[in-house]
C-alpha positions as CSV (number, residue, x, y, z in Angstrom):
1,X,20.7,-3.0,-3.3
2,X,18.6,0.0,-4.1
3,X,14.9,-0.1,-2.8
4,X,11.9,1.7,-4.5
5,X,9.5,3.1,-2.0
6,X,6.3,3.7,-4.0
7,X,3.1,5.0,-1.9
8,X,-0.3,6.7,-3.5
9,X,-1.3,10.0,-1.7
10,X,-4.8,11.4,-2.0
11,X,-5.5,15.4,-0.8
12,X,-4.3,15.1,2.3
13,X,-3.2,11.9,4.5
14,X,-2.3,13.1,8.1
15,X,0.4,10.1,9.1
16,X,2.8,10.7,6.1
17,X,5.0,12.7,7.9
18,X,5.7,10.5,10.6
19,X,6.0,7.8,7.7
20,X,8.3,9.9,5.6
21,X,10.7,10.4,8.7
22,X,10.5,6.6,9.7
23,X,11.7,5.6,6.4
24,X,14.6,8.1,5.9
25,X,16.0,7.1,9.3
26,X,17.0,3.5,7.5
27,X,20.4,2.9,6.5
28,X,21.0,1.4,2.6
29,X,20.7,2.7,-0.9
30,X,17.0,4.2,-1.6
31,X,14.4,6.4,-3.0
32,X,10.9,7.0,-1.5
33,X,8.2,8.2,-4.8
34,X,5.1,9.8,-3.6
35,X,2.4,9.9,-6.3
36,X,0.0,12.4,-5.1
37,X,-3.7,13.2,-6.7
38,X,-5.2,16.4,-5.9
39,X,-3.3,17.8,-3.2
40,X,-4.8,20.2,-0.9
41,X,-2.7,23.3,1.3
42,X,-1.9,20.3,3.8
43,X,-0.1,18.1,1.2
44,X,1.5,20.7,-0.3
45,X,3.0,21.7,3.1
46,X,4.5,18.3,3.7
47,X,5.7,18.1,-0.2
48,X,8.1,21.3,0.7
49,X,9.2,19.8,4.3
50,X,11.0,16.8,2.2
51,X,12.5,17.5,-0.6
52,X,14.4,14.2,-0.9
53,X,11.6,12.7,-1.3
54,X,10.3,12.5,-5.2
55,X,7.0,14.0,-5.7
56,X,4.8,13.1,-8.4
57,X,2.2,14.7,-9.1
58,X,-0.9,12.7,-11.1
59,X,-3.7,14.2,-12.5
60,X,-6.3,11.5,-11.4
61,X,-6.8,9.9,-8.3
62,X,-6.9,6.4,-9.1
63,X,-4.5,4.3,-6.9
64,X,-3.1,2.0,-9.6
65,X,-2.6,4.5,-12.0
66,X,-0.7,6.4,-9.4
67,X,1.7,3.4,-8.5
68,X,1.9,2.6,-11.7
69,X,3.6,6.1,-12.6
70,X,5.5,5.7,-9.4
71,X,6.7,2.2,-10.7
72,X,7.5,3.8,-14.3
73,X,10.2,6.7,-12.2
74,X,11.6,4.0,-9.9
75,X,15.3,2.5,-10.1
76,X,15.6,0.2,-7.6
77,X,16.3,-3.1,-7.8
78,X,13.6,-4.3,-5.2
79,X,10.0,-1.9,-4.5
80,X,8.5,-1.4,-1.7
81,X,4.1,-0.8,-2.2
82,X,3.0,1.4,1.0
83,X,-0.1,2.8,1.9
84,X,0.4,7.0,3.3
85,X,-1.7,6.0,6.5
86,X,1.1,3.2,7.2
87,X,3.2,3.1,10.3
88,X,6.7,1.1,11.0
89,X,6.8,-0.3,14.7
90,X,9.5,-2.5,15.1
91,X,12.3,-1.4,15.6
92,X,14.6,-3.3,12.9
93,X,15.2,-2.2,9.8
94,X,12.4,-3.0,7.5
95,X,14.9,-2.2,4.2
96,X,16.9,-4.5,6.0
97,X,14.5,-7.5,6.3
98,X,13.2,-6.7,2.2
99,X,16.8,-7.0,1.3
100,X,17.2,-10.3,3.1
101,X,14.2,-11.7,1.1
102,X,14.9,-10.0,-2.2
103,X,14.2,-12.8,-4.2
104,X,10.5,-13.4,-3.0
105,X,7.3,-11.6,-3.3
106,X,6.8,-10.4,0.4
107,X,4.5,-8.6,3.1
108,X,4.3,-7.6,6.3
109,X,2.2,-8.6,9.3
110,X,-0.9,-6.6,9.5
111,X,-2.2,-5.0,12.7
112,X,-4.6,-2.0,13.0
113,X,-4.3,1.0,15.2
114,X,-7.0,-0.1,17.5
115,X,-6.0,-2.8,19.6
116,X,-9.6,-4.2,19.7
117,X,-10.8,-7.7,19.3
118,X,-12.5,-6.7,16.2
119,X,-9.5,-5.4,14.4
120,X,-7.2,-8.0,16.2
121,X,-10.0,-10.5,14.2
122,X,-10.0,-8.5,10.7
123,X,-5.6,-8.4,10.7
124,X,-5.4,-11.9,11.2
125,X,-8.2,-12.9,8.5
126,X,-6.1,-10.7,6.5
127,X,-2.9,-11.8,7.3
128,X,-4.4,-15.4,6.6
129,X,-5.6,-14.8,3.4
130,X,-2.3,-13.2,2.6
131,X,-0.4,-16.1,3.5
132,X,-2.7,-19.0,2.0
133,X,-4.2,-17.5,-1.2
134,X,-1.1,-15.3,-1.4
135,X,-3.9,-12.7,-2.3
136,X,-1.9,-9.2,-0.7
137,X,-3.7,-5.9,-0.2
138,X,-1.9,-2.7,-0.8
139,X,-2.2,-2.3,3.2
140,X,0.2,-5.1,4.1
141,X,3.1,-3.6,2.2
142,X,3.7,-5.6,-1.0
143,X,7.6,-6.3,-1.7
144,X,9.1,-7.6,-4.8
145,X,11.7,-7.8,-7.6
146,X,11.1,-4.4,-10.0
147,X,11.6,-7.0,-12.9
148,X,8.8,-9.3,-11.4
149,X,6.7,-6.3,-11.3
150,X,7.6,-5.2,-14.8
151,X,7.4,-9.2,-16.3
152,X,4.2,-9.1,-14.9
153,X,2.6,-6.2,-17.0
154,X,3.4,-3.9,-14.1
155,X,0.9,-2.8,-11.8
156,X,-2.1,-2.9,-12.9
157,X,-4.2,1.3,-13.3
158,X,-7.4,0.2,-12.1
159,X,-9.2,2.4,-9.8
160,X,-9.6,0.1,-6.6
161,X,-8.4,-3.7,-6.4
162,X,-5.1,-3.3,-8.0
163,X,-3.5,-5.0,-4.9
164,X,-5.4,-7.7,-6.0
165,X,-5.2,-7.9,-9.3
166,X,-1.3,-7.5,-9.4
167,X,-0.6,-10.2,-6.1
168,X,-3.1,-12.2,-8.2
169,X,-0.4,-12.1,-11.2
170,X,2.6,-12.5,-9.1
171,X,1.5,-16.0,-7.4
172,X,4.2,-17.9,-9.8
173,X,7.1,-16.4,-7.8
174,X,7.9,-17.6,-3.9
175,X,5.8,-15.7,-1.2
176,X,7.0,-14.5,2.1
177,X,5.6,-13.0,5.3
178,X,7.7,-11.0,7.2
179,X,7.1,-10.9,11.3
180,X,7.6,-7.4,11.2
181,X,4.3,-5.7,11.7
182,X,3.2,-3.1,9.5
183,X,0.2,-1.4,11.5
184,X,-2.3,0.6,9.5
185,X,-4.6,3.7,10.3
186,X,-8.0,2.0,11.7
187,X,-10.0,5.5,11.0
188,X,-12.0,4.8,8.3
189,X,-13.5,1.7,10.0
190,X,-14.1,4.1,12.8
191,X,-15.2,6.9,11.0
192,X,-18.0,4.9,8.8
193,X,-18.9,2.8,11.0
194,X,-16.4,-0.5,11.5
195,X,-19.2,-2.9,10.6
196,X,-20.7,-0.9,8.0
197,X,-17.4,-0.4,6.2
198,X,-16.6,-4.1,7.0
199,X,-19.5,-5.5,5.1
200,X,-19.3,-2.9,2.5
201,X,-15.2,-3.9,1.6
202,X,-16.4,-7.4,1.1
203,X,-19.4,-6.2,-1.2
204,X,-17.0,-4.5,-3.6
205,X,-14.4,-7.8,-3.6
206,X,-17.8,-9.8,-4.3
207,X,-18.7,-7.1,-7.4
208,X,-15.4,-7.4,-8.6
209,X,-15.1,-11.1,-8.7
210,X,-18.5,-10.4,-11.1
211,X,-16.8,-7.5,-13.3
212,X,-17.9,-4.9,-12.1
213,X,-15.7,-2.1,-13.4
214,X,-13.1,-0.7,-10.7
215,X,-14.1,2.9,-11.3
216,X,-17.8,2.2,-10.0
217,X,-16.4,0.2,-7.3
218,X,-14.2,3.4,-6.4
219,X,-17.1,5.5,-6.0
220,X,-18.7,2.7,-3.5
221,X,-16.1,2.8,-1.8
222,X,-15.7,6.7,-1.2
223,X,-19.2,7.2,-1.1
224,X,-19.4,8.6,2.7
225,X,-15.7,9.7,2.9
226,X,-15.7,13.0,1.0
């Protein structure tokens, strides 16, 4: 069975490599998409140091518009939603374990780079909310069926919360965790401030509960990172 890889790359995201090299090391039929916004000379240096890996390039940085065009060029059976500042740590074969639950909407255990109690606290809220309200964020490595995806109005091109937007219109199918951890890139918490980024995540979930539009909730949620 064929697996679509599908991550969003914005500029410049200093951990793909080591992801790009964790992923070709699996065994199995696959294809890793990287739909990349505004690359900068860094990008453009990892672009040329894999060329089995498909490149496309998108004009607009807006996440679900870039999965969505990743979605649109993959042919795998099963796809595979990462985040670039992602990291494999187990050491089985995460292909492996997707194709073993191919027939469920999955994710993967979340844990943060920083083994504090803080982010110990925020991965298993996360991984809770996941699990109960089957409500995934792109972070925790969304898995399903490519027809699912596409019978579902594919993913959706919003700007921010298209994780949960698209989990949101996936909850008819069977949901899975997977103990294999997926552990993400803690330095935007660390870099903003991890309460201040905290509290301003779950202002932007409460605006777009109320409708506010994703693009302004976009620019919220950059504001301090350019």
């Amino acid at each position: 069975m064929k697996i679509s890889i599908l991550i969003p790359v914005y500029r410049f995201e200093p951990n793909l490599a080591q992801l790009l090299v964790q992923l070709e090391t699996f065994a199995g039929e696959k294809e890793i998409i990287c739909a990349v916004a505004a690359p900068n000379w860094e990008m453009e240096k990892v672009m040329s140091e894999f060329p089995a890996v498909r490149w496309l390039r998108v004009s607009k940085a807006n996440r679900g518009l870039q999965l969505a065009a990743a979605l649109a060029a993959a042919s795998g059976t099963s796809c595979w939603i990462l985040h670039a500042d992602s990291r494999l740590v187990c050491e089985r074969d995460y292909l492996a374990e997707i194709r073993q639950h191919s027939s469920q909407v999955g994710f993967f255990s979340l844990r943060f780079s920083v083994p504090s109690l803080f982010f110990r606290l925020l991965a298993q809220t996360s991984n809770f909310r996941a699990r109960r309200l089957h409500l995934i964020f792109g972070d925790q490595g969304l898995f399903a069926p490519r027809a699912w995806l596409e019978a579902s109005g594919g993913i959706p091109p919003l700007a921010l919360m298209e994780d949960w937007e698209l989990s949101r219109k996936l909850r008819k199918y069977p949901f899975y965790q997977s103990p294999l951890v997926l552990e993400t890139s803690a330095r935007r918490f660390l870099a903003g401030g991890k309460w201040r980024v905290f509290w301003k995540m779950q202002q932007i979930k409460c605006l777009f509960l109320l409708g506010v539009p994703p693009e302004k909730l976009a620019a919220i949620y950059r504001k301090g990172q350019e």
